[in-house]
MARBA-667776 format. One record per residue (C-alpha): x, y, z. Coordinates in steps of 0.001 Angstrom, whole numbers, padded with zeros to 6 digits, always signed. Each point is the difference from the previous one (the first is absolute). Layout:
REM MARBA-667776
XYZ ...
//
This chain:
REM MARBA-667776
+006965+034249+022560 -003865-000208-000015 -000243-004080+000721 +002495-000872-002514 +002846-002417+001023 +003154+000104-001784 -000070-003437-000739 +004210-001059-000039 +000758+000763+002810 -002241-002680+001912 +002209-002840-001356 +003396-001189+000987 +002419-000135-002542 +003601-000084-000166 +001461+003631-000948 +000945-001973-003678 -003572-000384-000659 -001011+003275+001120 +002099+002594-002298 -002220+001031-003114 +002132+002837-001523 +003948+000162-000476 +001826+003669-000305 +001646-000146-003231 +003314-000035+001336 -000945-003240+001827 +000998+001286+003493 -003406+000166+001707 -003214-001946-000271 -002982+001073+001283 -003615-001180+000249 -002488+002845-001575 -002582-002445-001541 -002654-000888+002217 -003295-001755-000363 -002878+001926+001782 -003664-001673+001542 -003061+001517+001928 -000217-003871+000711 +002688-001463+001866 -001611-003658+000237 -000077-000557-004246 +003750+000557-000229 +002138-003604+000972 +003394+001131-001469 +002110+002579-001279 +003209-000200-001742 +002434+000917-002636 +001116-002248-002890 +003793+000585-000971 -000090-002865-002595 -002863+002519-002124 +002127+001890-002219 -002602+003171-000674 +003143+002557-002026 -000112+002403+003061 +001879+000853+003246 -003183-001236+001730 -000780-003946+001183 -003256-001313-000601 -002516+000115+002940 -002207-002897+000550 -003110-000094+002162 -002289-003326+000285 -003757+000862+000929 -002494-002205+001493 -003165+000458-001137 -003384-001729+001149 -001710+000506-003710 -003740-001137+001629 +000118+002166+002254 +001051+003036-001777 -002122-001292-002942 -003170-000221+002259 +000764+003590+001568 +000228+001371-003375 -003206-001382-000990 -001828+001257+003116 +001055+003512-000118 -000795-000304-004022 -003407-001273+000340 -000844+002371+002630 +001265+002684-002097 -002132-001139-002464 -002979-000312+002289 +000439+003340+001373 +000294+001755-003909 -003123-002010-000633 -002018+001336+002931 +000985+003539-001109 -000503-000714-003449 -003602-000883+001093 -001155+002804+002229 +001001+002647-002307 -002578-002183-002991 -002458+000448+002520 +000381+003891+000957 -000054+000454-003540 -003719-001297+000237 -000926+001347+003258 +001078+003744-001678 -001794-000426-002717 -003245-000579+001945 -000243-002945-002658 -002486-003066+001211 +002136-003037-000659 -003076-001863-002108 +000282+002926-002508 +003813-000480-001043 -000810-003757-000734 
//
């Protein structure tokens, strides 16, 4: 599946926390919700809550996520100031080949 890791099944439970959907005759239960990652260490726990009453066949899937927020925070201001660095650069040389094309001496434009 491309690096994704179908997330439920890494966790024991027993089979009365696993069922997520009920045929509406009752007979069979079967688990068809599932929670999906590309990153297998962020996930700690998946389960289903039976007590969550949601008006549907379906039991409500829970996930809990462990984030490191200054990390992520300080690899999303890396990649934005580089961005940002990179535009300005570009942003830049095209002012100047404006100039050079124009066969314009700089002290004239001032």
């Amino acid at each position: 599946m491309n690096g994704l890791y179908v997330m439920n099944t890494f966790f024991q439970k027993r089979e009365t926390r696993k069922w997520i959907w009920v045929h509406p005759g009752g007979t069979m239960r079967n688990e068809i919700d599932y929670v999906i990652s590309s990153h297998k260490h962020v996930v700690t726990d998946v389960s289903v809550l039976s007590s969550f009453k949601a008006g549907s066949d379906h039991r409500l899937v829970r996930a809990r996520l462990r984030f490191d927020f200054n990390s992520e925070r300080t690899k999303m201001i890396k990649t934005t100031s580089k961005r940002d660095q990179d535009s300005f650069q570009i942003d830049l040389k095209n002012r100047f080949e404006c100039i050079d094309e124009l066969n314009l001496d700089v002290d004239h434009i001032n």
